[in-house]
TORMIVO-155676 format. One line per field, with one value per residue (C-alpha): residue number from 1; residue in one letter; x, y, z. Coordinates in steps of 0.5 Angstrom, whole numbers, padded with zeros to 4 digits. Layout:
<sites>
num: c(NUM, ...)
residuo: c(A, ...)
c1: c(X, ...)
c2: c(Y, ...)
c3: c(Z, ...)
</sites>
This chain:
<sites>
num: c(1, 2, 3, 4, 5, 6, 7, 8, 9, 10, 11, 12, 13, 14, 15, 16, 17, 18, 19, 20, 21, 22, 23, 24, 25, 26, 27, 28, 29, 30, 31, 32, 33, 34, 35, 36, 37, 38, 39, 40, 41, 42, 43, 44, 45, 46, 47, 48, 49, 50, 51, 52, 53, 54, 55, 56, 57, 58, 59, 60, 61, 62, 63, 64, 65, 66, 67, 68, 69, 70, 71, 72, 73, 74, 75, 76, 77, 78, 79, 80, 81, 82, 83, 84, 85, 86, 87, 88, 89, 90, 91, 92, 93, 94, 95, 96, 97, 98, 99, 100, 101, 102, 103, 104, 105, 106, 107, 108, 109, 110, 111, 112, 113, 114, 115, 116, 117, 118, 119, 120, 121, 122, 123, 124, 125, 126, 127, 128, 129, 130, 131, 132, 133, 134, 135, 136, 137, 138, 139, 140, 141, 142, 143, 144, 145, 146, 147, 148, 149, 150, 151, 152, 153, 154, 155, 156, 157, 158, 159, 160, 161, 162, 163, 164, 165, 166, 167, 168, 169, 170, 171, 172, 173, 174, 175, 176, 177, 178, 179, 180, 181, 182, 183, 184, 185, 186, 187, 188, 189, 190, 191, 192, 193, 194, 195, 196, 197, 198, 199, 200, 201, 202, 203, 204, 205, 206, 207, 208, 209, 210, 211, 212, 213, 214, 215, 216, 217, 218, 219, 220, 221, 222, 223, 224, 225, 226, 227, 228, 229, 230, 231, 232, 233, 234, 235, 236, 237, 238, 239, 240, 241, 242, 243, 244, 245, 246, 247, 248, 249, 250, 251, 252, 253, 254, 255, 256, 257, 258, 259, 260, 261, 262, 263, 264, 265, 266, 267, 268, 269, 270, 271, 272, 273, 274, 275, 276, 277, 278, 279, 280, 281, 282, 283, 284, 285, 286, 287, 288, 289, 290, 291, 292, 293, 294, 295, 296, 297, 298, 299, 300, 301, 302, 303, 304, 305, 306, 307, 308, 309, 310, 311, 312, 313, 314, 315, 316, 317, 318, 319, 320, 321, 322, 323, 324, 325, 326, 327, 328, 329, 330, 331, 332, 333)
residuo: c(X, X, X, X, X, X, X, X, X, X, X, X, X, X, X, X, X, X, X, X, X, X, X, X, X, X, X, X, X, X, X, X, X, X, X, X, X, X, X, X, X, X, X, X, X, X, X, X, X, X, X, X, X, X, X, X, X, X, X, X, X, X, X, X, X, X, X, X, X, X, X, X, X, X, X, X, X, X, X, X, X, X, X, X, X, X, X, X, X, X, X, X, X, X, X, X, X, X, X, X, X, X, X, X, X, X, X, X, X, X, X, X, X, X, X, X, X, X, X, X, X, X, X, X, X, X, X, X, X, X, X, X, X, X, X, X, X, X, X, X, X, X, X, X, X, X, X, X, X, X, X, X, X, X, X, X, X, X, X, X, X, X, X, X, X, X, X, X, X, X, X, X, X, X, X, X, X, X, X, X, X, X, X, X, X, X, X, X, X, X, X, X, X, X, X, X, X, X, X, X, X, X, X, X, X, X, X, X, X, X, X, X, X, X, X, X, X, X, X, X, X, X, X, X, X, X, X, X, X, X, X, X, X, X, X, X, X, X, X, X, X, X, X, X, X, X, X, X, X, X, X, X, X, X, X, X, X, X, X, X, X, X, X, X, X, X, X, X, X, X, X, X, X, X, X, X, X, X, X, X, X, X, X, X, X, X, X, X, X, X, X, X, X, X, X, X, X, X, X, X, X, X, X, X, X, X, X, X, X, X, X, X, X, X, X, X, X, X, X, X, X, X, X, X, X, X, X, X, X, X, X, X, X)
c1: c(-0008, -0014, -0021, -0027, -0033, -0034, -0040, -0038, -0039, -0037, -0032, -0033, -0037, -0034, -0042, -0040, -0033, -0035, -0041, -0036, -0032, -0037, -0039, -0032, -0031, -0039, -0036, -0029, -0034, -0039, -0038, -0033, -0037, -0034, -0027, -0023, -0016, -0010, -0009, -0003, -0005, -0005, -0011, -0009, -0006, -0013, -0016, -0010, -0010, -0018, -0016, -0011, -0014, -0021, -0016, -0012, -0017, -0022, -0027, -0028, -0024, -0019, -0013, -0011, -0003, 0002, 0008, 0015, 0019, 0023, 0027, 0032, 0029, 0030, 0034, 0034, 0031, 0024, 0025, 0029, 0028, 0024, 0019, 0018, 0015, 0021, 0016, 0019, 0026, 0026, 0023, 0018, 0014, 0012, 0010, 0006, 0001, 0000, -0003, -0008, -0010, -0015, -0009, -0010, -0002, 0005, 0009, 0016, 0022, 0024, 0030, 0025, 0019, 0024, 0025, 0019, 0014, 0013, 0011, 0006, 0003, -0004, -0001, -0002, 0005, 0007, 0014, 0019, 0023, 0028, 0029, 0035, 0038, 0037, 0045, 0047, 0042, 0038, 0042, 0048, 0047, 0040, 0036, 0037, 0034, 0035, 0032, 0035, 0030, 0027, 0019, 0022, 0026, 0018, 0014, 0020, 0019, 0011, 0011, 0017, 0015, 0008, 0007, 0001, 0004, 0000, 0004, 0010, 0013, 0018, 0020, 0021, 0024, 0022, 0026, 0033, 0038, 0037, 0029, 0030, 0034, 0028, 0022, 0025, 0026, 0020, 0015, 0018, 0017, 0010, 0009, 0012, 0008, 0002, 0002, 0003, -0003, 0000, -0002, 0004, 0004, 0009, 0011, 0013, 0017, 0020, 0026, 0033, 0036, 0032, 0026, 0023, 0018, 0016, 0009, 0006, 0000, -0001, 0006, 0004, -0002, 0003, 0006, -0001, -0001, 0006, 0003, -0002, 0002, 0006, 0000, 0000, -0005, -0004, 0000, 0003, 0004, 0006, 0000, 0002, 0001, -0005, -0009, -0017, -0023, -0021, -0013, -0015, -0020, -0013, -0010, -0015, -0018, -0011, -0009, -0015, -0016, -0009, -0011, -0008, -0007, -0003, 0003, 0001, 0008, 0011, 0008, 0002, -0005, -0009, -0015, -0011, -0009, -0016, -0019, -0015, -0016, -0023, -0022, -0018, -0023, -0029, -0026, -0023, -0017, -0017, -0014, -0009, -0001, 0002, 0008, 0011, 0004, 0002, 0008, 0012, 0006, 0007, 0003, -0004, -0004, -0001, -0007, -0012, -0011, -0009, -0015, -0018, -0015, -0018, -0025, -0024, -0020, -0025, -0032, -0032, -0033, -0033, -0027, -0030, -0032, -0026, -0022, -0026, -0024, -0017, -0019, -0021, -0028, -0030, -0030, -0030, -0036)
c2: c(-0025, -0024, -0027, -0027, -0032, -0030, -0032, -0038, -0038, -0045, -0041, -0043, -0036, -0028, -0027, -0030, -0028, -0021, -0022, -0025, -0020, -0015, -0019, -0020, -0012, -0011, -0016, -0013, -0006, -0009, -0015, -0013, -0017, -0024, -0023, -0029, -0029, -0032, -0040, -0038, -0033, -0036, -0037, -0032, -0027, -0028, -0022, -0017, -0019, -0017, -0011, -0009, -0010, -0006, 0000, 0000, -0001, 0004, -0002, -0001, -0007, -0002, 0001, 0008, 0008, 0014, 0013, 0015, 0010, 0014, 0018, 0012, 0009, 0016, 0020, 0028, 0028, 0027, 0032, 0039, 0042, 0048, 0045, 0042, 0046, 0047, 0043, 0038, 0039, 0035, 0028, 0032, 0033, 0027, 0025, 0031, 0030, 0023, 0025, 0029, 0027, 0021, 0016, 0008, 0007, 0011, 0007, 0008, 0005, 0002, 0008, 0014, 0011, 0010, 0017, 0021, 0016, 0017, 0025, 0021, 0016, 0016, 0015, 0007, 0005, 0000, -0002, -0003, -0009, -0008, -0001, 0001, 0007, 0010, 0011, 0004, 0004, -0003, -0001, -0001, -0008, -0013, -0009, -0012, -0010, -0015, -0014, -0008, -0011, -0017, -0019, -0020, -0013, -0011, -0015, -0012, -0005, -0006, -0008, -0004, 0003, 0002, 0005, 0003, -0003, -0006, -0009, -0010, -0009, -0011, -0009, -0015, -0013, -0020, -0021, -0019, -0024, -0024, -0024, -0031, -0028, -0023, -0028, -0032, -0026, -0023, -0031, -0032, -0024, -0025, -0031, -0029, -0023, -0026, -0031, -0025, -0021, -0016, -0014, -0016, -0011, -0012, -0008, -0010, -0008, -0011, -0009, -0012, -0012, -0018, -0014, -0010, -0006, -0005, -0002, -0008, -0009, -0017, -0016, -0012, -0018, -0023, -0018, -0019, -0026, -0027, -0023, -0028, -0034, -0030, -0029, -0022, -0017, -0012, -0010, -0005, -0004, 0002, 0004, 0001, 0005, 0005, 0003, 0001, -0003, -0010, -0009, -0007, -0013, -0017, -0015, -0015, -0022, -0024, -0022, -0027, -0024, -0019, -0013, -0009, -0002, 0003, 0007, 0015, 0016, 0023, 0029, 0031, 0036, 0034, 0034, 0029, 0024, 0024, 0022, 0017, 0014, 0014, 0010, 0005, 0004, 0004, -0002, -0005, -0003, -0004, 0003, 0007, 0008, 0015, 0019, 0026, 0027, 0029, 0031, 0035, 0040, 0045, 0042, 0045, 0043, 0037, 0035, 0037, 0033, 0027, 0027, 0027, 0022, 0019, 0020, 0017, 0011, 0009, 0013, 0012, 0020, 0022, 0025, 0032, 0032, 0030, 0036, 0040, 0037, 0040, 0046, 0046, 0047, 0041, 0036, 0029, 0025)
c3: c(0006, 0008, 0006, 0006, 0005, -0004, -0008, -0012, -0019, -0025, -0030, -0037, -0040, -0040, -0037, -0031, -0030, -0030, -0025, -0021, -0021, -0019, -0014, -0011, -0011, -0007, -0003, 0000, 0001, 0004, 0007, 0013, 0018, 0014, 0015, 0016, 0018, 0014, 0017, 0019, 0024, 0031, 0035, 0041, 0035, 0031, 0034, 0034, 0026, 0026, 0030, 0026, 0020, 0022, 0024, 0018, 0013, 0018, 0017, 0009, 0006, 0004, 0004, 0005, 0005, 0006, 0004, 0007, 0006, 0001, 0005, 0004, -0002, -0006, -0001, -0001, -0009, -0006, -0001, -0003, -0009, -0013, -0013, -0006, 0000, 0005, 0009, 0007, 0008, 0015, 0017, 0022, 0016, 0014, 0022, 0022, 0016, 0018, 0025, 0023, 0016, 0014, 0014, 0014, 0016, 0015, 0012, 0014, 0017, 0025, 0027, 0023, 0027, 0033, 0033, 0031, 0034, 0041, 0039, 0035, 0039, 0035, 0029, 0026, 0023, 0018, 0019, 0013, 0013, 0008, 0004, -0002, -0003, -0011, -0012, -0016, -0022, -0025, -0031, -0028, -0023, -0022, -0016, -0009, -0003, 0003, 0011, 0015, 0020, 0023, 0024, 0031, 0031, 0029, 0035, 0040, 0039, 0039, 0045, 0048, 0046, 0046, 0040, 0034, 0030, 0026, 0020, 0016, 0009, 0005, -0003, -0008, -0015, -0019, -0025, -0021, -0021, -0013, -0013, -0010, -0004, -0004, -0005, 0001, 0006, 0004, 0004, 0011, 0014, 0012, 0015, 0022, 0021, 0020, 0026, 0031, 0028, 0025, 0017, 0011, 0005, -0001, -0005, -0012, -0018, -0023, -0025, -0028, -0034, -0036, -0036, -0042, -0040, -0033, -0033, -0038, -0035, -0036, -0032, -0027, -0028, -0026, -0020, -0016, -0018, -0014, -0008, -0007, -0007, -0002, 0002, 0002, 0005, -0001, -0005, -0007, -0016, -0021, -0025, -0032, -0038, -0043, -0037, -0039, -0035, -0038, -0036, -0029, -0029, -0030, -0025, -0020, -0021, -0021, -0014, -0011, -0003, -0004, -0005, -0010, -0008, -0013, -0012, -0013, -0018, -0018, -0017, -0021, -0022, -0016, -0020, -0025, -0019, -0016, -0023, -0024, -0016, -0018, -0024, -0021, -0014, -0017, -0022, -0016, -0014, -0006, -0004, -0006, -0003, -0003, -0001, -0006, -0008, -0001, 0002, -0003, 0000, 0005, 0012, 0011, 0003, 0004, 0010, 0006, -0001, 0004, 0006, -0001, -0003, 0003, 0001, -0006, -0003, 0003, 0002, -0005, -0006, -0013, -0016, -0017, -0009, -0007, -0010, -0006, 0000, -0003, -0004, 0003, 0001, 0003, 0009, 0010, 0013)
</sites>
């Protein structure tokens, strides 16, 4: 978890919370010359923290994620299918958006990165600890996904293969009966992370029979509050339902230094997404996290509104501009 020297404020009035508010998001756009990193990273790994996380964010304090994750998580479903490119029948696919695009980090797991990763040396990875398949439902039994890596494995196959690691991500699923097995792997995967220089990202999802309703945002609230006591760099949520500027201000405020990025969802119209991203940054969302939204496209398409969403994300571009990098009617600066 990142910080950063903020304004200090006495709480007491809304007035001063929402100045705080605004302060903190001019603060993390603006202030990247103040980094500190966590107390955890070790002095000789504070540097390598500071690198991977300027390349990472591409100095902006932001995160534009590419998620590729789901090859375990949802199987084939998210790569085959009518409405699918054939681009994205094979794993090359998702390699060759994310060495041309604008992409902060490709999220993936070790073996499929073990596999592509050395055809595709410029890429920055983010290496996925733990990942479950989608054949057993939360209706069927509470959630759990347990690590399939180590932070360890991680450290070695930077160093081995050369190739750009610069951190890891785990999944939790708080309201399963197994989330404390997950909040104990995950706490102490962020950890080692941190003292060896590498970023952490969560993923967060509350899911189990106990949970009633998933895109609640003062839940949702709560998940970036948990994010932060694990000390997390981001996080990543489920955009909740009936979203408007005071649920968000929940959420971000509850988050403290982690930054809250927001999962893309299913495919939908690029000038819906875009609109929405742009709300979501300009009220404080610290990047964005996407996967079938960019690669369920064929190459060339895919590439153009990855880098759309980029634009929004990191360059503040307005959501109409953006679309016309889309339309490949425009360029990113």
């Amino acid at each position: 978890m990142l910080s950063l020297r903020e304004p200090h404020y006495e709480w007491g009035t809304s007035e001063l919370s929402q100045i705080f508010f605004q302060d903190t998001i001019l603060w993390y756009n603006y202030k990247m010359d103040k980094i500190i990193p966590p107390a955890s990273v070790i002095r000789k790994y504070r540097g390598k923290y500071l690198n991977n996380w300027r390349q990472a964010t591409q100095n902006t304090g932001r995160l534009m994620l590419f998620a590729g994750d789901q090859k375990i998580e949802h199987l084939n479903d998210d790569f085959f299918g009518t409405k699918i490119s054939l681009d994205d029948a094979t794993p090359a696919h998702l390699f060759n958006i994310a060495s041309v695009a604008n992409v902060g980090v490709f999220a993936a797991q070790l073996g499929l990165i073990a596999s592509y990763g050395k055809n595709y040396p410029n890429i920055p990875y983010l290496i996925k600890l733990n990942s479950k398949t989608n054949l057993i439902s939360a209706k069927d039994q509470d959630p759990i996904s347990l690590a399939i890596n180590t932070v360890e494995d991680v450290w070695n196959f930077k160093k081995d293969s050369g190739l750009n690691v610069v951190g890891i991500g785990y999944t939790l699923y708080p309201g399963s009966q197994y989330e404390s097995q997950m909040l104990a792997e995950a706490s102490r995967a962020i950890y080692q992370a941190h003292r060896l220089g590498l970023l952490a990202v969560l993923w967060i999802y509350p899911r189990g029979k106990s949970i009633k309703d998933e895109k609640d945002a003062h839940l949702a609230a709560g998940m970036a509050g948990l994010a932060s006591c694990l000390g997390a760099d981001f996080v990543k949520l489920s955009y909740p339902r009936a979203m408007n500027k005071t649920k968000m201000k929940e959420i971000i405020m509850a988050a403290g230094n982690t930054g809250v990025i927001f999962s893309g969802g299913e495919t939908c119209e690029p000038k819906q997404f875009l609109c929405t991203l742009a709300f979501q940054i300009s009220n404080g969302a610290r990047g964005n996290a996407t996967g079938r939204n960019i690669h369920q496209r064929g190459l060339a398409e895919a590439i153009r509104f990855a880098d759309a969403i980029s634009a929004v994300s990191l360059d503040d571009y307005s959501a109409e501009k953006a679309y016309r990098i889309y339309l490949g009617k425009g360029k990113l600066k």
